[in-house]
C-alpha positions as CSV (number, residue, x, y, z in Angstrom):
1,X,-17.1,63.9,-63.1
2,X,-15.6,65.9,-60.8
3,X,-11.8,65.6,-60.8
4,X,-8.7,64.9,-58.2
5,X,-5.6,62.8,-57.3
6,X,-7.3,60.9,-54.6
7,X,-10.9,61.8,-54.9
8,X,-13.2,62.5,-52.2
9,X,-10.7,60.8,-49.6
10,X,-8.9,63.7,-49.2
11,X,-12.1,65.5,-48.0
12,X,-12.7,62.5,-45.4
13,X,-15.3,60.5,-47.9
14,X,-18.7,60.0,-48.4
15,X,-20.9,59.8,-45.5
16,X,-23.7,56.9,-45.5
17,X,-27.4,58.5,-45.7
18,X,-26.9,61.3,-48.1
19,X,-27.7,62.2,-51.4
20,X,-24.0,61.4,-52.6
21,X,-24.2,58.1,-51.3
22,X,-27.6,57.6,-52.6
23,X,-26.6,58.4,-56.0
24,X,-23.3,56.6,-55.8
25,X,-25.3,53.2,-54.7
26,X,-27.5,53.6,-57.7
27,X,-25.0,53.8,-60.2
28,X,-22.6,51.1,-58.8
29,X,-25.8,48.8,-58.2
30,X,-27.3,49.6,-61.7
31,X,-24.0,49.4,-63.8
32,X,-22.9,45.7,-62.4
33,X,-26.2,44.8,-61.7
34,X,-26.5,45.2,-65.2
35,X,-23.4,42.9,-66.2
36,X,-25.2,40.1,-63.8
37,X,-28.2,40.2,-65.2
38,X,-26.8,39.5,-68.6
39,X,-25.0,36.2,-67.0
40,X,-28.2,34.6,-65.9
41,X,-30.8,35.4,-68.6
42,X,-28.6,34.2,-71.5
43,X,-28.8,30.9,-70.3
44,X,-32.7,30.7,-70.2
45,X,-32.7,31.9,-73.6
46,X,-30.6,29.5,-75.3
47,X,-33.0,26.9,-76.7
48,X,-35.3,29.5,-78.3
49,X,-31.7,31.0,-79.8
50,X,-31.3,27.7,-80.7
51,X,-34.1,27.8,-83.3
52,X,-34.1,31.3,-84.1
53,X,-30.7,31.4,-85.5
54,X,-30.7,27.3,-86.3
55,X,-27.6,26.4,-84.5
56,X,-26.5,23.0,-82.6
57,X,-25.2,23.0,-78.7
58,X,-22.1,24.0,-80.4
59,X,-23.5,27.5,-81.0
60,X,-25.0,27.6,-77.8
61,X,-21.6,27.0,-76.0
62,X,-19.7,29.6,-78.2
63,X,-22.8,32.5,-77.2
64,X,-22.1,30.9,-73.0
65,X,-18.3,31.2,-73.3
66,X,-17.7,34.4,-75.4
67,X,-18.6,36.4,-72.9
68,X,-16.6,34.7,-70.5
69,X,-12.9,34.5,-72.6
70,X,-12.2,38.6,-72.6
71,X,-13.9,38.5,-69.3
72,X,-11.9,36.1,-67.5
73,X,-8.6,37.5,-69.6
74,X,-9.1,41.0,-68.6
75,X,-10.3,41.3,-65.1
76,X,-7.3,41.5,-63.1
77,X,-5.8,44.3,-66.0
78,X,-9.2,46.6,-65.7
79,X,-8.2,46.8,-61.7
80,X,-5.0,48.3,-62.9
81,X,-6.4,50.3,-65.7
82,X,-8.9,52.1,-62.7
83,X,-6.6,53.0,-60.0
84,X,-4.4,54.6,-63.2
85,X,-6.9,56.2,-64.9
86,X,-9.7,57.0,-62.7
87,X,-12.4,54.4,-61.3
88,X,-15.4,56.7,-62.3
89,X,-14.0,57.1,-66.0
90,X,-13.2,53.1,-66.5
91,X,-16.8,52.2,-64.7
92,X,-18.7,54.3,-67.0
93,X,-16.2,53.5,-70.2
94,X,-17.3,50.1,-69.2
95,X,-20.9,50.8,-69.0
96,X,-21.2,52.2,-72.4
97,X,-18.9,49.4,-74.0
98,X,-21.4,46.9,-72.6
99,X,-24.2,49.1,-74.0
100,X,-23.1,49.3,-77.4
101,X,-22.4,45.2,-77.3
102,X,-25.4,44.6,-75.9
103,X,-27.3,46.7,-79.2
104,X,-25.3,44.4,-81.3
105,X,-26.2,41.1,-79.7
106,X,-30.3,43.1,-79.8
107,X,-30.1,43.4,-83.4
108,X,-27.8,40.3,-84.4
109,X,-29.0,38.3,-87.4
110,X,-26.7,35.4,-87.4
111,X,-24.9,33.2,-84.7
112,X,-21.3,35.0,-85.6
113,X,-22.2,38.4,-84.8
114,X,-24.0,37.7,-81.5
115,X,-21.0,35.9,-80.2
116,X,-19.3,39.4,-81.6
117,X,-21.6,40.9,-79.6
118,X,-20.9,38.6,-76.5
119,X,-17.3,38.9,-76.7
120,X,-17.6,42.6,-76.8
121,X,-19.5,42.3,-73.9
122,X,-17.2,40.6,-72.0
123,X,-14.8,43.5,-72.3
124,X,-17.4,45.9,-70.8
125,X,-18.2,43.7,-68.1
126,X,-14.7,43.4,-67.1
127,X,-14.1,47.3,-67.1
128,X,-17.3,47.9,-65.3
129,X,-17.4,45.7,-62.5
130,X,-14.2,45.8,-60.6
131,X,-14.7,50.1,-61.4
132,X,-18.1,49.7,-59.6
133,X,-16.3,48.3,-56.0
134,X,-13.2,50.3,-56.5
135,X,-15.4,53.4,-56.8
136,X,-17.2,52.1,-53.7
137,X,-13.9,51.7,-51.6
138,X,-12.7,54.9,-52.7
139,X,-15.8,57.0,-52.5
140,X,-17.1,56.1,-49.4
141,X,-15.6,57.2,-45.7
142,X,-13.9,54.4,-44.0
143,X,-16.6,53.9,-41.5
144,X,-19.3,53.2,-43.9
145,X,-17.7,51.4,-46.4
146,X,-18.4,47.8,-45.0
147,X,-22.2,49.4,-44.8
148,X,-21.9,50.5,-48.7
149,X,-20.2,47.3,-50.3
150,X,-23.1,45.5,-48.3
151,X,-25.6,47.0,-49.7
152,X,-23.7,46.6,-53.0
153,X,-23.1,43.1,-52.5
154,X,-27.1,42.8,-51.6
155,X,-28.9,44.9,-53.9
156,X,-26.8,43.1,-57.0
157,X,-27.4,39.7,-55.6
158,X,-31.2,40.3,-56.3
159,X,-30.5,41.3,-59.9
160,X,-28.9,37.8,-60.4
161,X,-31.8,35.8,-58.2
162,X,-34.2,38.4,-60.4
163,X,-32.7,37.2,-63.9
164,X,-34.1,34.1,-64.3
165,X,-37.2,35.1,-64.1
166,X,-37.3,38.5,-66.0
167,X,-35.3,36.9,-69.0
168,X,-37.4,33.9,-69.2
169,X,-40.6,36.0,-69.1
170,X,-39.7,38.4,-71.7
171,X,-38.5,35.2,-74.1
172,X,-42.3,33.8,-73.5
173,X,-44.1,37.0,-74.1
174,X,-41.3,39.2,-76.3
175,X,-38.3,37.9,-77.9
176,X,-34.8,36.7,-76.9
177,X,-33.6,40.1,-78.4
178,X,-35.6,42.2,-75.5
179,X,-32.7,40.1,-72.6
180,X,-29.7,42.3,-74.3
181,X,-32.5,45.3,-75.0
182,X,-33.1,46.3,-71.4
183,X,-29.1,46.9,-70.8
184,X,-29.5,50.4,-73.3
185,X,-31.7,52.2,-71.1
186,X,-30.2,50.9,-67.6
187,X,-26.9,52.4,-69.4
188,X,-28.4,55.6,-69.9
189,X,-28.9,56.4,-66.5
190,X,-25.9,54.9,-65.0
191,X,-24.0,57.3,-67.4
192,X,-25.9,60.1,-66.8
193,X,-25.3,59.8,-62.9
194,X,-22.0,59.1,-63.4
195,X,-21.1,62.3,-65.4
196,X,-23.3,64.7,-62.8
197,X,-22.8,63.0,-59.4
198,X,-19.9,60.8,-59.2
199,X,-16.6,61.8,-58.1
200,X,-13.4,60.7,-59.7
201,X,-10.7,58.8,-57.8
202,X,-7.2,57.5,-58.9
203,X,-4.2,55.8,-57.3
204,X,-1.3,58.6,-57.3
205,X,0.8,55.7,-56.8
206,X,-0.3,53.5,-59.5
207,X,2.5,51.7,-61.7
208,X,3.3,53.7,-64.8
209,X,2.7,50.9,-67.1
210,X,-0.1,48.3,-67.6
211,X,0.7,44.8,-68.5
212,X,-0.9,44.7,-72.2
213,X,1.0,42.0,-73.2
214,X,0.0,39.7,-70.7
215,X,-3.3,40.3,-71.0
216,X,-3.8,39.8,-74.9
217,X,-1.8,36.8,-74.2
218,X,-4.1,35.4,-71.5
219,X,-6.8,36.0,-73.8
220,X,-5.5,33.9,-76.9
221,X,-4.9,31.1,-74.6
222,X,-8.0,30.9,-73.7
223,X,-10.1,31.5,-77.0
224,X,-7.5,28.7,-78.5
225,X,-8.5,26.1,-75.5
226,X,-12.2,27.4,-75.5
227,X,-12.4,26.9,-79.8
228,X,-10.1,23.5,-79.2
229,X,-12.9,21.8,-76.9
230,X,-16.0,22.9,-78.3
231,X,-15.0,22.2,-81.7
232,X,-14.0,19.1,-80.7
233,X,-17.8,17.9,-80.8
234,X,-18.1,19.2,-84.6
235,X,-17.7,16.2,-86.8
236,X,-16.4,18.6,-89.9
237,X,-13.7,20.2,-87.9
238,X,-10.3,18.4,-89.1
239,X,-8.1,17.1,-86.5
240,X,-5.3,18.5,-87.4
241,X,-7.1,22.1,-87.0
242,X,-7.6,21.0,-83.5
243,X,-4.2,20.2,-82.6
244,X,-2.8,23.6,-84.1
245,X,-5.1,25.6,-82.0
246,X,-3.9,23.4,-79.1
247,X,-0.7,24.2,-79.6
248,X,-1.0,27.9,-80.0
249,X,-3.1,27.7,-76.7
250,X,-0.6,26.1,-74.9
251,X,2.4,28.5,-76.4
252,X,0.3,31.2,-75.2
253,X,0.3,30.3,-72.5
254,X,3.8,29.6,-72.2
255,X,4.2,32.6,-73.4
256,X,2.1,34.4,-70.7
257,X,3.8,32.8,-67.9
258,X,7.6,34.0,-69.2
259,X,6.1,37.6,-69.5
260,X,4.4,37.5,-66.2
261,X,7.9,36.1,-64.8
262,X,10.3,39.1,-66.5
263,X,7.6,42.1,-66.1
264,X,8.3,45.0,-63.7
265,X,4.2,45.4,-63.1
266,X,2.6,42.3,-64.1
267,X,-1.3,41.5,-64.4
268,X,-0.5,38.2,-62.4
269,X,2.4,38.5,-59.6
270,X,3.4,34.8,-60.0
271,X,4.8,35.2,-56.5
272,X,1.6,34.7,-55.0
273,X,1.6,31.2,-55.7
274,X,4.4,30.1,-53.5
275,X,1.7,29.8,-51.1
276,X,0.8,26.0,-51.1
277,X,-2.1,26.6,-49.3
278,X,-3.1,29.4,-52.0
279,X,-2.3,27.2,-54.8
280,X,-4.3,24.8,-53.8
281,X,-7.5,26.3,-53.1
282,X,-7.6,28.0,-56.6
283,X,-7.1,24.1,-57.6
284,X,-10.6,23.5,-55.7
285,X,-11.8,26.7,-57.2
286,X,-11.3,25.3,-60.8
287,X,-12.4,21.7,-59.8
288,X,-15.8,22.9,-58.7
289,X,-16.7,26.1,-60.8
290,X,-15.5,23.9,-63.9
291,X,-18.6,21.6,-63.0
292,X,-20.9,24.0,-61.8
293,X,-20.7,26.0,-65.7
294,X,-21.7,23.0,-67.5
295,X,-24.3,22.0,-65.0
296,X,-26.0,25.6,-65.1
297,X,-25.6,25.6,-69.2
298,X,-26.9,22.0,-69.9
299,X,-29.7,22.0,-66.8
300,X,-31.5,24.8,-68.3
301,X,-31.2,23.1,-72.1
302,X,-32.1,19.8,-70.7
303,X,-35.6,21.4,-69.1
304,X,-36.8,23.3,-71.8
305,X,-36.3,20.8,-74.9
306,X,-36.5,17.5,-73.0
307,X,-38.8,18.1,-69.9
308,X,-41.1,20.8,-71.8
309,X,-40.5,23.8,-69.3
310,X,-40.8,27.3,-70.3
311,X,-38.4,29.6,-70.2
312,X,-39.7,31.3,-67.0
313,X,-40.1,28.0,-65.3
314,X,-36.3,26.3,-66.6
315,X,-35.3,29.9,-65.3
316,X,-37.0,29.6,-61.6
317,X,-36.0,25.9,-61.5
318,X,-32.5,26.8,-60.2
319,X,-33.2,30.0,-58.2
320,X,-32.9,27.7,-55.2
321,X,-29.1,27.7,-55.5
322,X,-29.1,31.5,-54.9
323,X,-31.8,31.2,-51.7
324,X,-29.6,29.5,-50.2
325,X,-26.1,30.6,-51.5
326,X,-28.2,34.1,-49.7
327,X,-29.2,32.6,-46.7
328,X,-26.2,30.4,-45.9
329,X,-22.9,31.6,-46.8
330,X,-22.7,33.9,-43.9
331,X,-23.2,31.6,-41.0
332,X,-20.8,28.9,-43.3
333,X,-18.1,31.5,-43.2
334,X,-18.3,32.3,-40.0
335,X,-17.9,28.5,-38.9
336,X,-14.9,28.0,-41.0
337,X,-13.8,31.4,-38.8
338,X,-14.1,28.8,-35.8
339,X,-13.2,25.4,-37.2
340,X,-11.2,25.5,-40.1
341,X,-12.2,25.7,-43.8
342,X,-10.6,22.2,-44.2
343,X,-13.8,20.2,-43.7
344,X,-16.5,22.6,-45.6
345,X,-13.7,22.5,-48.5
346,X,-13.6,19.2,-48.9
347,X,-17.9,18.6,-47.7
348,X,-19.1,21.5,-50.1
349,X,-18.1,19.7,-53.3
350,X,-19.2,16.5,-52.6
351,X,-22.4,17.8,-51.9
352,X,-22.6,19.3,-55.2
353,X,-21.0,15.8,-56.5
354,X,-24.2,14.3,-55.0
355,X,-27.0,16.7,-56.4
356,X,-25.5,16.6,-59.7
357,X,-25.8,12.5,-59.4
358,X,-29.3,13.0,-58.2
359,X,-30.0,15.5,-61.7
360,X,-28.4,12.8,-63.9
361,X,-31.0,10.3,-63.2
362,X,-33.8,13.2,-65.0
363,X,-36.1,11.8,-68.0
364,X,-38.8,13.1,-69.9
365,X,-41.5,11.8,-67.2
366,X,-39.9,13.6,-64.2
367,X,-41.2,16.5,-61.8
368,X,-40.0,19.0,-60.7
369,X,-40.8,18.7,-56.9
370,X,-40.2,15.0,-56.8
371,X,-36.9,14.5,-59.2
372,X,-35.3,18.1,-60.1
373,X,-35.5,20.0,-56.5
374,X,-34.1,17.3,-54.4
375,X,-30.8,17.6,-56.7
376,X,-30.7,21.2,-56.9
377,X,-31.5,22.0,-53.3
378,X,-28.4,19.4,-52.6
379,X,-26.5,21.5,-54.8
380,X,-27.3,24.6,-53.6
381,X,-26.3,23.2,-49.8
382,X,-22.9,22.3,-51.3
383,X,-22.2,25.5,-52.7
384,X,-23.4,27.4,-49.4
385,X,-21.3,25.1,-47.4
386,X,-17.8,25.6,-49.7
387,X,-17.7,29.1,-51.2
388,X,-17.3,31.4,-48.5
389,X,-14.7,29.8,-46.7
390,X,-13.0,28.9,-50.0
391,X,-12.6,32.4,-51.0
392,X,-11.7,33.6,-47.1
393,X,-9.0,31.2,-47.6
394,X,-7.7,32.0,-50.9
395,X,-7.6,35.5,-49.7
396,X,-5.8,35.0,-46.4
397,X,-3.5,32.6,-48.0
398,X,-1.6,35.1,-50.4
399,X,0.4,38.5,-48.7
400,X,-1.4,41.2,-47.8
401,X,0.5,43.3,-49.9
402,X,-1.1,40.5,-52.7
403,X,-4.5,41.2,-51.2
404,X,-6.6,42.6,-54.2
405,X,-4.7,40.5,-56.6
406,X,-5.4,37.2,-54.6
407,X,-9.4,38.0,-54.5
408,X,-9.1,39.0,-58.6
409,X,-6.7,35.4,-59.0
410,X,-9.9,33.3,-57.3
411,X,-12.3,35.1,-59.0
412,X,-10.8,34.4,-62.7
413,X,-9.8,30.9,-61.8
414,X,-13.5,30.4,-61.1
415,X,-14.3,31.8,-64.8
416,X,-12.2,30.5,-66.4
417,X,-13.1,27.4,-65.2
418,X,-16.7,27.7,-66.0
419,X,-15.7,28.2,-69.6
420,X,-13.4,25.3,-69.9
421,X,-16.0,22.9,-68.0
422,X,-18.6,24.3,-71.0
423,X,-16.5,23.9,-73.4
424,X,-15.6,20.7,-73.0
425,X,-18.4,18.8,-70.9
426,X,-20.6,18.7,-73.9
427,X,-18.2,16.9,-76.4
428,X,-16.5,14.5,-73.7
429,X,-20.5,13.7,-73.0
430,X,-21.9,13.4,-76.5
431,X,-24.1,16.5,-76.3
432,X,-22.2,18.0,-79.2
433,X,-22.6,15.2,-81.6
434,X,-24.5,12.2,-81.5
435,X,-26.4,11.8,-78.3
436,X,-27.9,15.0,-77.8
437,X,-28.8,16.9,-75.0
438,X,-31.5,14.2,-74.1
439,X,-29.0,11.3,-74.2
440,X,-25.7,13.4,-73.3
441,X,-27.2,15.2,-70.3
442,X,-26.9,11.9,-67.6
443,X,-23.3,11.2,-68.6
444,X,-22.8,15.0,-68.5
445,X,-24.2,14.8,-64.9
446,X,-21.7,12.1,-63.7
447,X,-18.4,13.6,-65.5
448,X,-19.3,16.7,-63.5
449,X,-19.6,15.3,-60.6
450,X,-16.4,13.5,-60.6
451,X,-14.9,17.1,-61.1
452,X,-16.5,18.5,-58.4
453,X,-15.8,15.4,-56.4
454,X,-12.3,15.2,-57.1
455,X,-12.5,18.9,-55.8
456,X,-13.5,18.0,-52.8
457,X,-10.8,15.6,-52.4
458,X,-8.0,17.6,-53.5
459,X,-9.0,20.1,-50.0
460,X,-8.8,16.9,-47.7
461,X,-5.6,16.0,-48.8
462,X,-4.3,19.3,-49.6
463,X,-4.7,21.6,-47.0
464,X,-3.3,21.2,-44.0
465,X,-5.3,19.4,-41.0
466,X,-3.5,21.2,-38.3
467,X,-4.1,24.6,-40.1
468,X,-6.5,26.2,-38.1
469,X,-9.1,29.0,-38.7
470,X,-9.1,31.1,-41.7
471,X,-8.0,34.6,-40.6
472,X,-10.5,36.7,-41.6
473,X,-9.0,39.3,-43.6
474,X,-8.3,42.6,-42.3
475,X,-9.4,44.2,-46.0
476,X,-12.5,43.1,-47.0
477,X,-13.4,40.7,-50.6
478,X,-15.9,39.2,-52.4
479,X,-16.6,36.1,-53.2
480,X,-16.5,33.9,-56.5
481,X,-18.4,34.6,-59.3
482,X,-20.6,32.7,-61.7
483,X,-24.4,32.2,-62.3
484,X,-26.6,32.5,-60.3
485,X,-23.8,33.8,-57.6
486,X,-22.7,37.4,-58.3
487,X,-18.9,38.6,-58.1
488,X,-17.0,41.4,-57.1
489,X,-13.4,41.1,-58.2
490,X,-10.7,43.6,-56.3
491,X,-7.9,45.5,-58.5
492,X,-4.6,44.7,-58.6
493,X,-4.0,47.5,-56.6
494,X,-6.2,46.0,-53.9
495,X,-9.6,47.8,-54.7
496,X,-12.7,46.6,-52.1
497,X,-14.7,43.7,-52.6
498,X,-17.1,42.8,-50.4
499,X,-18.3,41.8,-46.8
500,X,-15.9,39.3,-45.3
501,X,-16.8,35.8,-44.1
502,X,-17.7,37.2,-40.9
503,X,-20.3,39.6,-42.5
504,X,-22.8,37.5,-44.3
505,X,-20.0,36.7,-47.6
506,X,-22.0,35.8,-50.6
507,X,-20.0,34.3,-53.7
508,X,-20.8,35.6,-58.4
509,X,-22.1,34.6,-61.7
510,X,-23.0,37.2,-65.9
């Protein structure tokens, strides 16, 4: 890695079309690509974890969420940690972290080390991925970065449309093992680039020190909430267990919110939520991603032990969602540009409300054109119609000095969501316990979509009629992230995400 203050900005940056730029795109595209991947193939290869390593949903949900508590908890701090450090050196620390964990979760015997290995992986994922935009922003002249964050934004969207497919067919004709194999070798080569070809880059101006505290804290609150739900569905779990790890949640998170308040550089500016309108779109954010998780967790379970599907076909059966989220989300952003994102906040969930009310009604005897498509191709339109503008407006909605932190706030609120909606979707349903996944997933359906309809409400009476377009921003972001979407998360220091809502903005994922 070739070292400097600023990197190759003080020499005017890399030009689009040349070998630098070639072999920049290959590592960025590889390394996330990598972490996306992971987020859609674990989820086809639940049920046959299920039976390898004779565990309940319970188990399942702890392998979904693992991953996603250090994740969530230590996005926004990586940003930090790259512009301090050097993006190139964080991006490839990140890679190799997700390497290793992903060996562990290859050769894990029991349940408890592959959600090791999960949680582990979290960590790399969350070094790796904002490092992978921030080396993309920095790297690349200014001319061509749209151009390069594009193609970044493209290239990794068809790793999570891919996933499905590749994980389910190597659980039919391999193992479940072979979905955390293929990360060692992708590694390789990402590493090896990165040490020849990449150039380091640093903020000069970067804050002195990182806000540790708050993160760790971030990250107990949400392991005490995530344990809290999901072992509320476990009958030999004593209540008074429950409430303990409740309360050190919510002290946590207390906790976290007076160290945010007092710190001179802190992970979370709570300033940036004096913004009504900000506040309340990261209030739609959690309403909807927290349904979409569980619907994505328990659609995929539901198919394969109740409907028969293979793994290949439970993973193709939602690849719909990302057709459209690809063809859509462009033309939706640039008609909340025009109108507004008032109406497509409050439409997009209620579409989702209705597909997942159209999924609840699934038995045994169902098909797939006539029963399952219907539901997730309304889904899918929901999702097209809300995200973009939803995360155009999050982002104009907080200062521009707030910029990076505001597109990292939206994309961890979305997260963390996910992992609180499949967490505790399951037990509130019955799927943890008694009912089952056959007799829990139609009451699951309808919980989630109140949640997502309630989302949709919250935007109509929320934001403001009168409040016009959404500016589109003058830096650019990416959109939320969450299977089967793909995500690009900026740094606190305002690292690039990708194309605006203008530009063809597509939301995840993991």
């Amino acid at each position: 890695m070739a070292e400097g203050d600023a990197g190759p900005e003080r020499a005017g940056g890399i030009a689009w079309g040349t070998p630098a730029a070639r072999w920049t795109m290959t590592a960025t595209v590889l390394g996330s690509g990598m972490a996306f991947l992971d987020s859609t193939v674990v989820n086809v290869a639940l049920p046959v974890i299920q039976r390898d390593l004779d565990t309940g949903v319970t188990g399942l949900q702890w392998i979904a969420n693992g991953y996603m508590v250090t994740l969530s908890a230590l996005i926004l701090l990586s940003g930090s940690l790259a512009d301090r450090f050097g993006r190139v050196r964080l991006f490839a620390a990140g890679v190799a972290w997700f390497a290793a964990a992903s060996a562990l979760c290859t050769v894990a015997p029991t349940l408890e080390l592959l959600v090791a290995g999960r949680v582990l992986q979290g960590v790399g994922g969350a070094l790796l991925t904002p490092g992978s935009l921030a080396i993309l922003q920095a790297g690349f002249r200014k001319k061509d970065r749209a151009r390069a964050i594009g193609a970044w934004s493209g290239l990794t969207g068809v790793a999570a449309a891919i996933g499905p497919f590749l994980g389910g067919w190597l659980v039919d004709v391999g193992s479940w093992r072979l979905i955390f194999l293929i990360n060692l070798p992708l590694a390789a080569v990402v590493l090896l680039i990165a040490w020849r070809r990449l150039p380091e880059s640093r903020d000069p101006q970067a804050p002195p020190r990182m806000d540790y505290t708050g993160a760790l804290l971030a990250m107990l609150a949400l392991a005490a909430a995530t344990y809290a739900l999901i072992e509320a569905g476990a009958p030999m779990v004593p209540p008074a267990l429950l409430i303990a790890v409740g309360v050190l949640g919510a002290a946590a998170l207390a906790a976290f919110i007076a160290v945010e308040r007092r710190s001179a550089h802190p992970m979370l500016p709570l300033d940036i939520f004096r913004s009504a309108r900000f506040t309340a779109t990261n209030l739609v954010t959690a309403l909807m991603y927290g349904a979409l998780g569980p619907l994505l967790f328990l659609l995929v379970l539901y198919l394969q032990e109740v409907m028969d599907y293979s793994a290949v076909q439970a993973g193709a059966a939602s690849l719909p969602i990302t057709v459209l989220m690809l063809l859509l989300s462009g033309q939706s952003g640039r008609l909340a540009e025009r109108i507004g994102p008032r109406v497509q906040m409050a439409v997009g969930p209620a579409l989702v409300a209705v597909g997942m009310v159209m999924l609840s009604r699934l038995s045994a005897d169902s098909t797939y054109l006539a029963d399952v498509l219907p539901g997730v191709l309304v889904v899918g339109l929901g999702l097209s119609t809300a995200v973009a503008p939803l995360t155009a407006t999050a982002l104009s909605s907080a200062p521009e000095r707030h910029a990076g932190v505001a597109s990292g706030v939206n994309n961890t609120v979305a997260r963390a969501a996910q992992l609180v909606g499949v967490a505790a979707v399951p037990a509130a349903a019955g799927v943890s316990g008694t009912a089952g996944i056959a007799g829990g997933f139609g009451p699951s359906m309808l919980i989630i979509a109140a949640v997502s309809f309630g989302g949709g409400l919250l935007a109509l009476l929320l934001l403001r009629r009168d409040g016009g377009p959404a500016p589109a921003p003058e830096r650019p972001f990416c959109g939320v992230s969450g299977p089967p979407m793909s995500a690009c998360p900026g740094s606190s220091a305002g690292a690039a995400a990708s194309a605006g809502p203008g530009d063809g903005t597509r939301p995840d994922t993991p």
